[in-house]
N, C-alpha and C positions, 0 to 999 in steps of 0.2 A: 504494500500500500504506500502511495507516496500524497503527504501532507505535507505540502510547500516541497520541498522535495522527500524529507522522511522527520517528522515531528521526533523521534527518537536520536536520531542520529544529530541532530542541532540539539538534543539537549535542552526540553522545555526549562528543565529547574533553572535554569538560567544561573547566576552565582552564590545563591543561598545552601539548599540541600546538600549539595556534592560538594561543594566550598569548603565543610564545615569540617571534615574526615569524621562522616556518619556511614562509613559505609559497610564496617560489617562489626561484629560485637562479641562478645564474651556470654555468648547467649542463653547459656547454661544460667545464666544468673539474671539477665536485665530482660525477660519480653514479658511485657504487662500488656493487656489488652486493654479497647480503650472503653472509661467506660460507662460509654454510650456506643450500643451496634445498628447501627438501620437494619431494618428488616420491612419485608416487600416485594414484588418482582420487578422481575426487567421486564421493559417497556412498559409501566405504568408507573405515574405519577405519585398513587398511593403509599405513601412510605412513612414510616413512624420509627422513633427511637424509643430505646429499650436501654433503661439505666439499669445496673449492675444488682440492684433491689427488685429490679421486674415493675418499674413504673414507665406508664409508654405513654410517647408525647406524637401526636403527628407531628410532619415536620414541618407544617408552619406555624407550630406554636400557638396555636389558638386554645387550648385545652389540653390536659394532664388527665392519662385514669391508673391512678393506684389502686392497694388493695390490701386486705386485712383479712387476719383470719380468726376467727373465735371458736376455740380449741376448748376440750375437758376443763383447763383450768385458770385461762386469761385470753383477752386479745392480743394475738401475737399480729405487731407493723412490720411489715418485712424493710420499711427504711430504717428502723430501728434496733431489728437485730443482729446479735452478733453471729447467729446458726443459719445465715444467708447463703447458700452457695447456686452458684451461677455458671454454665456452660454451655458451648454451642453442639446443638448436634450434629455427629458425622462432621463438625468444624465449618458448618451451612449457617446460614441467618435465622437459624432457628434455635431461638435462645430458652434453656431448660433453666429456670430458679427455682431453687428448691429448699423453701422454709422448715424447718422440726419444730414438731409440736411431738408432748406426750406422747412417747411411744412408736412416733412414724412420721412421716413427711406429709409435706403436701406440696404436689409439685406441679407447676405455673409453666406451661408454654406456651411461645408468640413467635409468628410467622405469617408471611402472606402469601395470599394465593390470588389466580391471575382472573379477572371477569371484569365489569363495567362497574360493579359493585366497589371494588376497589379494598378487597377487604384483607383486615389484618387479626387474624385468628389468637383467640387468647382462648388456651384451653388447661381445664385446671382437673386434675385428680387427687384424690384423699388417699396418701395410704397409710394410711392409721388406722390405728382398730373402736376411734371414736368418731361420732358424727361433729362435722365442722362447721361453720357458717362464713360462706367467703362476704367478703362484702367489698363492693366496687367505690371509689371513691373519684368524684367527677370536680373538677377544679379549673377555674383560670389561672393567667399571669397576672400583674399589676397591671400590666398596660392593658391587657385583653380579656377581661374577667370575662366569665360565666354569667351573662346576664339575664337567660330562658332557658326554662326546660320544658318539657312535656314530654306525654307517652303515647306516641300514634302507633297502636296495634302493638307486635312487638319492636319497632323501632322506637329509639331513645333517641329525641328531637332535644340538640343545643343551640341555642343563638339561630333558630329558624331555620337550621339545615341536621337531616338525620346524620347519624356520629355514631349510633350502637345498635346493633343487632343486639335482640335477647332471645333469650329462649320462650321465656313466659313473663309475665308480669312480677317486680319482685314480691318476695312473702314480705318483705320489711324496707323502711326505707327513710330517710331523714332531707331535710334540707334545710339549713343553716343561710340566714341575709347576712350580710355585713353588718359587724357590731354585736353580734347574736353567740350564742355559746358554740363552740368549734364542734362540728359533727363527730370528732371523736370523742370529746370528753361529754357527746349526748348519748351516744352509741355504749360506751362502756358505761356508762350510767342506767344503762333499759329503758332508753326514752325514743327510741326508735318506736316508728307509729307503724300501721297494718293500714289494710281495705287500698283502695284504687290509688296511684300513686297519680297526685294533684299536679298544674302545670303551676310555676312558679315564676314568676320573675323580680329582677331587683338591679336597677340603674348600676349600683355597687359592684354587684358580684355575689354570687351564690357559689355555698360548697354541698353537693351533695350526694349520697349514700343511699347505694340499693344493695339488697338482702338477699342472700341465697342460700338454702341449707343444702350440705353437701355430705350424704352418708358415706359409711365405712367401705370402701374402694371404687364410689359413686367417681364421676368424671361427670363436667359441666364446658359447653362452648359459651362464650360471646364473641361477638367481631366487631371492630372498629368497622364504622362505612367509610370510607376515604375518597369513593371516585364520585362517579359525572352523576351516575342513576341511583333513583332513590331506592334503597333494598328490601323493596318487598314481597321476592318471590326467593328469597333467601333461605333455604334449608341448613339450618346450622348442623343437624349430623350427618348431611354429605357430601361437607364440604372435605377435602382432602385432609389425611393425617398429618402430624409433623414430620413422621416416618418418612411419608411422602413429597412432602416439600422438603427436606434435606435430600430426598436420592433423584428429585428433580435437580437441586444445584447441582448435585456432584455430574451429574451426565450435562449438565452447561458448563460445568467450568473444565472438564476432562477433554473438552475438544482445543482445547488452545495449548500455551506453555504448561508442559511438565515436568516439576523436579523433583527427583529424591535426594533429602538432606540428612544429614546424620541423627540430629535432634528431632525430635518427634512433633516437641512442641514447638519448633521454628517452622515445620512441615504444616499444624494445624494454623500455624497464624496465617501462613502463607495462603491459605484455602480460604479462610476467612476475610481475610484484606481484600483478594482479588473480589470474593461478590461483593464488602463495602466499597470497592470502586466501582465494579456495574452500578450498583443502586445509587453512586453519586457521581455518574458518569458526566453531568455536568458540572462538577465542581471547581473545575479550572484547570489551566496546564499543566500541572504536576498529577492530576487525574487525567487528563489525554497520553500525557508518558507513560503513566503505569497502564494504561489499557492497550498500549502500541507493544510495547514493552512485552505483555504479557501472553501476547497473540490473539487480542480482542481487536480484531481490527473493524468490522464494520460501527462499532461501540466508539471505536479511538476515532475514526474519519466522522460519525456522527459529530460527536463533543468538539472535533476544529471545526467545524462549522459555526457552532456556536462561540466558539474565544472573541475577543476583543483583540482590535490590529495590535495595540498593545502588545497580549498577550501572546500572538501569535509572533511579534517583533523579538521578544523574548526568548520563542522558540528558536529561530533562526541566530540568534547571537552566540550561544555556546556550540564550540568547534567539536568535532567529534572525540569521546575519549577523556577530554579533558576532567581534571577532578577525579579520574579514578586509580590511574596509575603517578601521575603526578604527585600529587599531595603528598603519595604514600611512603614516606621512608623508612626502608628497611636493610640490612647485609639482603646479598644476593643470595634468594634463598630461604631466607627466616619467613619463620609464620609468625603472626601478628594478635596481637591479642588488642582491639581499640575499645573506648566505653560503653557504646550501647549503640542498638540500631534507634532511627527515627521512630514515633510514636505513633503518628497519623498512616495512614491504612497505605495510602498512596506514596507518599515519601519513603515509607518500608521498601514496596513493591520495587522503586526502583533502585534504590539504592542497593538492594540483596542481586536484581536483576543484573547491574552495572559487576557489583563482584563477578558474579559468575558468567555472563556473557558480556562484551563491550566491542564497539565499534570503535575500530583506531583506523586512522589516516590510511593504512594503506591495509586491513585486514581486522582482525579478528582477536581481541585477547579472551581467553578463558583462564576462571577463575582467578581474576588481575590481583584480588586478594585472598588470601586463603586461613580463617582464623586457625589459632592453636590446636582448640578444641575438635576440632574436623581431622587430624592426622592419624592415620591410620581406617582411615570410616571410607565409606563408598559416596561417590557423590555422582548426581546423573542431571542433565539436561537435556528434554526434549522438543524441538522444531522450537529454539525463538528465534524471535524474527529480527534479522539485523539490515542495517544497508546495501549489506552483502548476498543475505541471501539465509536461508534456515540454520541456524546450528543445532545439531547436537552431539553432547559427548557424553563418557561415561567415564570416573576415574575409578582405579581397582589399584593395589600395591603388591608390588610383589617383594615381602619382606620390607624394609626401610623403603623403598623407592617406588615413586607415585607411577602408575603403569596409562597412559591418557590415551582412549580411543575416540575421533572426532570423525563428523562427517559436517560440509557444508552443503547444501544444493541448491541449482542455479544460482552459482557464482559462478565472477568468471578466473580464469586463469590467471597465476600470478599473485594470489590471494595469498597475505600472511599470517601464520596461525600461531601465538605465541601462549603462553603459560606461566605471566611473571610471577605470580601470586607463588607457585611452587619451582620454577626452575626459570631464572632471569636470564638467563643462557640459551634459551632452546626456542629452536623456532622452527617451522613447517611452510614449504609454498604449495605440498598436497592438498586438494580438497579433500582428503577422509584418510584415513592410517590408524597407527596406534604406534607409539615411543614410551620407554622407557626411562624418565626422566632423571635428574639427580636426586640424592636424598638432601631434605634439606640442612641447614647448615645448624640449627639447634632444636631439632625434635623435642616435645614432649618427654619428660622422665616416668616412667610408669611406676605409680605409688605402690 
């Protein structure tokens, strides 16, 4: 794909990112995810965030929906406690938080699935050997409070546009005006009311709470509405599982760059980053490089359309290469151990990309840096996409000495393949082979 001539190859980050020597890490120690995940699909606008508590915000901000749980022996706030944990399934946009109460969990999944509806699935199961009572908690910002509700059928109507699928009407429910007692401390008090849930409004801002009781290995849907149409031909139990929206990503994201890395958990951020760049494929040139980068090309040529001359000015200014081997000082040979990769989903993507594939002036370097912790481990890249043309390679060792098998295709003749990251010495004009490289100059001492 050629964007201006190649958006990858100019080097959107322009002098920040790559400038900074973020480029590979000690990663056994530093990858924190971030946290806040979008979760959504590609090609829809429907998208919400998912903080690390399991509270989801769409993503323009208009409205917040939390959630609580009332357990055998208190209500347990999942922003409150410490027995939170949180993970991505199969390392997809489908985020698993999972609160203990008494005896057993109760566990909170959010993901989206694709229709006009635009919906973003929160599905929750009890697995406790008590009955629970989840309860939804509906909020504004300061600037954008909650200023209406109502309940048209099973749709849950905010500020005059549907926002919730429910199942059923709730059994319990609260709403709290501005100035008025906080819906939690009316909730844990037993002042939650019954019968038909009333429509509400208040210039200020309302906070409010709906009731659901949740038996001993019972499971409950709601769905954010997010898109164009109003949702009420919505069947909440057929819409797809989570099961299913994770082994949906992984068959989207397995058609493009594939790598095997040593750490497992640098392997799931990897999975994870790339759909947080799908779902924020418009985010700007550091999210066109990672989608170029990662072999989303009709995704990356979408999003330069959309950049600003600017931005697109930016891309064109950095020369190929640059920021990855440069920066780097090392003896000829040594492996590296630098502070941490980048944090944001997209600045990851390239910069881990830039290590292990990179476009130079006259060819090709792999693995330009190569951390400590990687020595002796297997490392694979498959079809990225460079200026040149596809790479992939595979490293294996044969005893101390890194063993590299590479292949380019459709490139052309004269193409040079180097390996400074592990051997600053050695170089290739073949499009595909395998060399037995040096060992490096201060290995790893094995504890």
């Amino acid at each position: 794909m050629v964007l201006g001539e190649r958006v990858l190859g100019e080097r959107v980050l322009g002098e920040r990112v790559l400038g900074e020597r973020v480029l590979v890490s000690k990663q056994t120690e530093n990858i924190e995810e971030s946290r806040r995940t979008l979760v959504g699909t590609v090609g829809s606008s429907a998208r919400a965030e998912v903080d690390e508590r399991g509270a989801i915000s769409p993503i323009d901000n208009a409205w917040s929906l939390g959630w609580w749980i009332g357990g055998d022996d208190r209500w347990h706030v999942p922003a409150r406690e410490s027995s939170v944990r949180q993970s991505a399934v199969e390392s997809a946009p489908v985020l698993e938080t999972l609160v203990h109460v008494p005896n057993g969990n109760i566990i909170q999944r959010v993901y989206g699935v694709s229709g006009p509806a635009g919906l973003i699935v929160v599905d929750i199961q009890n697995r406790s050997p008590g009955a629970a009572v989840i309860a939804f908690t509906i909020n504004g910002s300061g600037a954008r409070p909650v200023r209406s509700v109502s309940l048209d059928g099973d749709t849950f109507v905010i500020n005059g546009t549907p926002a919730l699928v429910l199942p059923f009407a709730p059994s319990r429910w609260f709403v709290s005006k501005a100035g008025e007692q906080p819906a939690i401390d009316a909730v844990v008090e037993g002042l939650a009311k019954t019968g038909p849930f009333p429509s509400s409004e208040d210039s200020k801002g309302l906070e409010v709470v709906i009731m659901y009781p949740l038996a001993h290995t019972a499971r409950m849907r709601i769905a954010l509405a997010l898109g164009d149409e109003w949702p009420d031909a919505v069947a909440l139990a057929d819409l797809p599982s989570a099961d299913d929206a994770a082994r949906g990503w992984l068959a989207l994201l397995d058609r493009a760059t594939r790598v095997v890395l040593p750490d497992q958990r640098l392997m799931d951020r990897v999975m994870l980053s790339r759909s947080q760049v799908l779902l924020n494929a418009d985010g700007g040139p550091v999210e066109v490089a990672a989608l170029e980068d990662w072999g989303f090309d009709s995704e990356a040529e979408y999003a330069w359309h959309g950049l600003k001359l600017r931005d697109r000015r930016k891309a064109r200014r950095r020369p190929a290469g640059a920021g990855v081997v440069a920066n780097i000082e090392t003896p000829d040979g040594a492996l590296l151990v630098v502070p941490s990769w980048p944090s944001a989903p997209s600045e990851f993507l390239v910069a881990l990309r830039q290590g292990l594939v990179c476009d130079t002036d006259d060819g090709v370097a792999l693995l330009s840096v190569f951390p400590s912790e990687w020595y002796g481990q297997p490392v694979e890249v498959h079809a990225a996409p460079t200026r040149h043309g596809l790479v992939s390679f595979a490293l294996r060792w044969h005893g101390s000495r890194p063993a590299l098998l590479w292949e380019v295709t459709d490139a052309a003749e004269g193409l040079v393949v180097t390996a400074p990251g592990l051997d600053s010495q050695w170089s290739s004009r073949e499009l595909s082979g395998d060399a037995l490289l040096s060992e490096p100059v201060n290995p790893p001492i094995s504890q």
